[in-house]
C-alpha positions in Angstrom: -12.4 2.3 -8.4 -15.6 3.4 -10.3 -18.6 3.5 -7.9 -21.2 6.2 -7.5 -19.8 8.4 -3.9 -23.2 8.1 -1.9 -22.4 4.0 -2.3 -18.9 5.2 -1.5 -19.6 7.2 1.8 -21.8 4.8 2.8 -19.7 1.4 2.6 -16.4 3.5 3.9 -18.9 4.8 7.2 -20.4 1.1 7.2 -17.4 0.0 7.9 -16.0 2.1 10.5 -19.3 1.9 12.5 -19.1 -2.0 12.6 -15.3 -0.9 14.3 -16.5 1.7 16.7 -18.3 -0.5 19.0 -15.4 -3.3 19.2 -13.3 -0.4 20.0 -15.5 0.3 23.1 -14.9 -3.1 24.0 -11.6 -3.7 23.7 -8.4 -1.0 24.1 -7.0 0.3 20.9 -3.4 -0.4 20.1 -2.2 1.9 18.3 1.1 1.7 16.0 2.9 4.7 13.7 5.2 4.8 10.7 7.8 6.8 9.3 9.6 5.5 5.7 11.6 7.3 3.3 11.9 5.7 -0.3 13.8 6.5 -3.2 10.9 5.5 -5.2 7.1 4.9 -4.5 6.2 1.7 -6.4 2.9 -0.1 -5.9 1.5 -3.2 -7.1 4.2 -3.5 -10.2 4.0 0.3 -11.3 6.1 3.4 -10.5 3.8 6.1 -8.8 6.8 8.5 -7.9 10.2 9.1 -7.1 11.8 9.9 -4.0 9.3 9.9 -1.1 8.3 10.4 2.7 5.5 8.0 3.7 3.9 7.9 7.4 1.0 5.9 8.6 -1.3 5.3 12.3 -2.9 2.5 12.4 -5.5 1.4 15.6 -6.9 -1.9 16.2 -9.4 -3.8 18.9 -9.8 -6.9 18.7 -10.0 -8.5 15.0 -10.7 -4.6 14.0 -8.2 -2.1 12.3 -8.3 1.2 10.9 -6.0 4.0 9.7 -4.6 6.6 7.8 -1.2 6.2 5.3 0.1 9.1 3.7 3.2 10.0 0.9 4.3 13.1 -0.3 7.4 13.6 -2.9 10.4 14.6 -2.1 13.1 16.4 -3.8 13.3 18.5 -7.7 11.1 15.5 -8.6 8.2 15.9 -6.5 6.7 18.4 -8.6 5.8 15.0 -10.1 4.3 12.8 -7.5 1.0 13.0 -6.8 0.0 13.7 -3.0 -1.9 10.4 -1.5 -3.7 9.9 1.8 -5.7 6.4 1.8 -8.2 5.5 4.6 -8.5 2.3 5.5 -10.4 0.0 7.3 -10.8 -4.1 7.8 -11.7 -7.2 9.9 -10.1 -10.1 10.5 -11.0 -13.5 11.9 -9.4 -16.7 12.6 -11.5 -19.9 10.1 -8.9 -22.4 11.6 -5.9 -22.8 13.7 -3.9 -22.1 10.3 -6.3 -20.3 8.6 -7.5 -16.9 8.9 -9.9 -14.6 6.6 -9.0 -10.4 6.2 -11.9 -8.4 4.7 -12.0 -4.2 4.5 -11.9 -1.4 2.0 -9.3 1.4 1.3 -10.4 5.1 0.3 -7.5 6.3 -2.0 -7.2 10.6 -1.8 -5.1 12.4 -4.1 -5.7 16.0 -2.5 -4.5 18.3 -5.7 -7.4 16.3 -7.7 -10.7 17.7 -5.6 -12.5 17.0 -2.6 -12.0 13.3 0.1 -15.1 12.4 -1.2 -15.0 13.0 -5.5 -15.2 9.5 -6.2 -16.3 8.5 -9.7 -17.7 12.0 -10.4 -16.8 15.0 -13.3 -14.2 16.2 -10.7 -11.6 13.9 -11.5 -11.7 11.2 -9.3 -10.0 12.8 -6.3 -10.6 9.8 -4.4 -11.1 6.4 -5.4 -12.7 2.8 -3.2 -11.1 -0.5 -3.2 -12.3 -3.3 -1.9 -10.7 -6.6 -0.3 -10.6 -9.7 0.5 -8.2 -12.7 1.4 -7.0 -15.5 3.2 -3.6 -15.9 5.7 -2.1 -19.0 6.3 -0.2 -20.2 9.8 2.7 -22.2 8.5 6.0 -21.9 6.8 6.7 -18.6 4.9 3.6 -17.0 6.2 1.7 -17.5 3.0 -1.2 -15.6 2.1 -3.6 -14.8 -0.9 -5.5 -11.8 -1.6 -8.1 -10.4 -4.0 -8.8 -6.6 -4.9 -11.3 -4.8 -6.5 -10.7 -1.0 -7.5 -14.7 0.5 -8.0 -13.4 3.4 -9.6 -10.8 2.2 -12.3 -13.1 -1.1 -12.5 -9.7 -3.4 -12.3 -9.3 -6.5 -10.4 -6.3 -7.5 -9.3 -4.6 -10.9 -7.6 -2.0 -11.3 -5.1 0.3 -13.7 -3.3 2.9 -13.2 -0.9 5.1 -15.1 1.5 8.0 -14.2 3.6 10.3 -15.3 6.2 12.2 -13.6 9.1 15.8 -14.6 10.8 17.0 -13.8 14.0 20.8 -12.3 14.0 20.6 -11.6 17.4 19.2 -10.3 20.1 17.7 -7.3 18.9 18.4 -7.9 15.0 16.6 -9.6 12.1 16.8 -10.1 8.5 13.9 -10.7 6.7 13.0 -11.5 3.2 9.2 -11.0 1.1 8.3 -12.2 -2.0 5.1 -11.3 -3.8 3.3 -12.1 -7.4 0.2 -10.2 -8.8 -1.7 -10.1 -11.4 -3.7 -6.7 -12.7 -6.8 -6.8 -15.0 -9.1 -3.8 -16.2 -12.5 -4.2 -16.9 -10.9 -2.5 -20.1 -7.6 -2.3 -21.5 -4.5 -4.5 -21.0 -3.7 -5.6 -17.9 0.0 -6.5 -16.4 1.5 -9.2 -14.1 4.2 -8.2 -11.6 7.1 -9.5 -8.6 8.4 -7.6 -6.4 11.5 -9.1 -3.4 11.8 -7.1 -0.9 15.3 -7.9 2.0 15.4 -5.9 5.1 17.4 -5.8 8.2 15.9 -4.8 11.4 16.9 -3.3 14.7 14.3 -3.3 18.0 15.1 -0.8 20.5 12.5 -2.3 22.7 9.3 -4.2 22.1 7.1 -1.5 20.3 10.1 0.8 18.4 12.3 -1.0 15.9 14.2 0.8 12.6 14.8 -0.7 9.0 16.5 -0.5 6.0 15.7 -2.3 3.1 16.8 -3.2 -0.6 13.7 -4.0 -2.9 13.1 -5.0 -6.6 10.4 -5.5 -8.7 9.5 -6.7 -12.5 6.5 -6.5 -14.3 5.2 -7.8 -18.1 4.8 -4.6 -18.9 6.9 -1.1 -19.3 5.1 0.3 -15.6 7.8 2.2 -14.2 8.8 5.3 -15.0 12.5 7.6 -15.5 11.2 10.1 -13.3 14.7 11.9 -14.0 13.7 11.9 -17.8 10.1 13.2 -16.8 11.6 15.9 -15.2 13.6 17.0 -18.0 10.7 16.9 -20.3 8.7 19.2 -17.9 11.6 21.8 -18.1 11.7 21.1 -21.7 15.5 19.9 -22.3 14.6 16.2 -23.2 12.1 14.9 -25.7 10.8 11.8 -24.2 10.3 10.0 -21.2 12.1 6.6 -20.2 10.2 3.6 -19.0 11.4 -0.1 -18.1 9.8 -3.0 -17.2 11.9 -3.6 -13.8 13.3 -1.1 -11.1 15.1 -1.5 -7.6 14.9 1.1 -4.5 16.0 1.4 -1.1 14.3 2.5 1.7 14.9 2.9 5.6 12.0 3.6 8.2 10.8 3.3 12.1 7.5 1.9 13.6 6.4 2.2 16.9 3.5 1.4 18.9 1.6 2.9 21.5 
């Protein structure tokens, strides 16, 4: 995510001023999230322990936008880093099973400085990512995506597929697979799985609840004993644990609007 902010400011507003006139056009659905976590994992690395996450999204036509959030919960939040990301795309349909996603996400760690310290001597309160990737309209949903984080300069690769079943009338089970792949411009980079199950229940069309059982592996020692951290903050352990795989449940609601 290493960019200099003006560029920053300017792509982030770029792209929500391409959205603001499609919004004129077309009414705004909007959609809401509540989750709580036992850990926050992202991409094949441990970010924090228990957690609350929440999330508005809008969209208008092949435009969205929004705002996620996750704070810590617990004796070890005192180790999770607050996180708001804005974020904003535009997808399109190429074919009848093929479909393009482009946007960027502005990542906002609040204790760090300012929404807008990106790449300066502040600490990089905020950091840019930009994306791009492809969907694909057959079995398993398939799709591949490509990232690029401007301020920690690192690429990284992504596939995903998944696969719902009804139970019943208002129930599901679903299952999610992903694979990634995470390079620096410098350093060593990791490669990562994560399976994801989750049985749903829909109280109507727009409000539905969850509960889900997730695990992921990586080729690299990227998740953290936040139990040990926490311990070695109060000073009655010596050293932190870390592991190269991790499993964590979650259980949420989504709505729209």
């Amino acid at each position: 995510m290493k960019i200099k902010a003006l560029c920053t400011v300017s792509l982030f507003a770029a792209t929500m001023a391409i959205a603001a006139p499609a919004s004129a056009q077309d009414a705004i659905e909007w959609s809401a999230t509540v989750d709580a976590v036992t850990e926050y994992n992202f991409r094949g690395f441990g970010l924090g322990s228990e957690s609350l996450q929440a999330g508005v999204e809008g969209s208008a036509g092949g435009f969205t936008f929004g705002v996620w959030a996750n704070t810590g919960l617990g004796e070890e939040s005192v180790l999770n880093a607050d996180e708001i990301d804005l974020y904003a795309g535009y997808s399109f349909d190429i074919s009848e099973t093929v479909s393009a996603d482009f946007g960027a996400t502005l990542y906002h760690y609040p204790q760090l400085g300012e929404l807008f310290d990106v790449g300066t001597d502040a600490g990089d309160a905020s950091t840019l990512e930009l994306y791009g990737g492809l969907g694909f309209a057959m079995t398993l949903d398939p799709s591949v995506y490509l990232y690029y984080d401007t301020t920690l300069e690192t690429w990284t690769a992504e596939g995903s597929a998944g696969y719902s079943w009804a139970t019943g009338e208002n129930t599901s089970f679903d299952l999610s697979g992903t694979i990634g792949t995470v390079e620096p411009d410098q350093g060593d980079g990791y490669s990562y799985g994560i399976l994801g199950a989750s049985y749903n229940y829909a109280f109507n069309d727009a409000t539905s609840v969850y509960a889900s059982l997730n695990g992921s592996v990586s080729s690299e020692d990227t998740f953290v004993n936040f139990t040990d951290a926490l311990k070695v903050l109060n000073g009655t352990a010596s050293e932190v644990g870390v592991d190269s795989s991790t499993v964590w449940v979650g259980v949420g609601l989504s709505t729209g609007f």
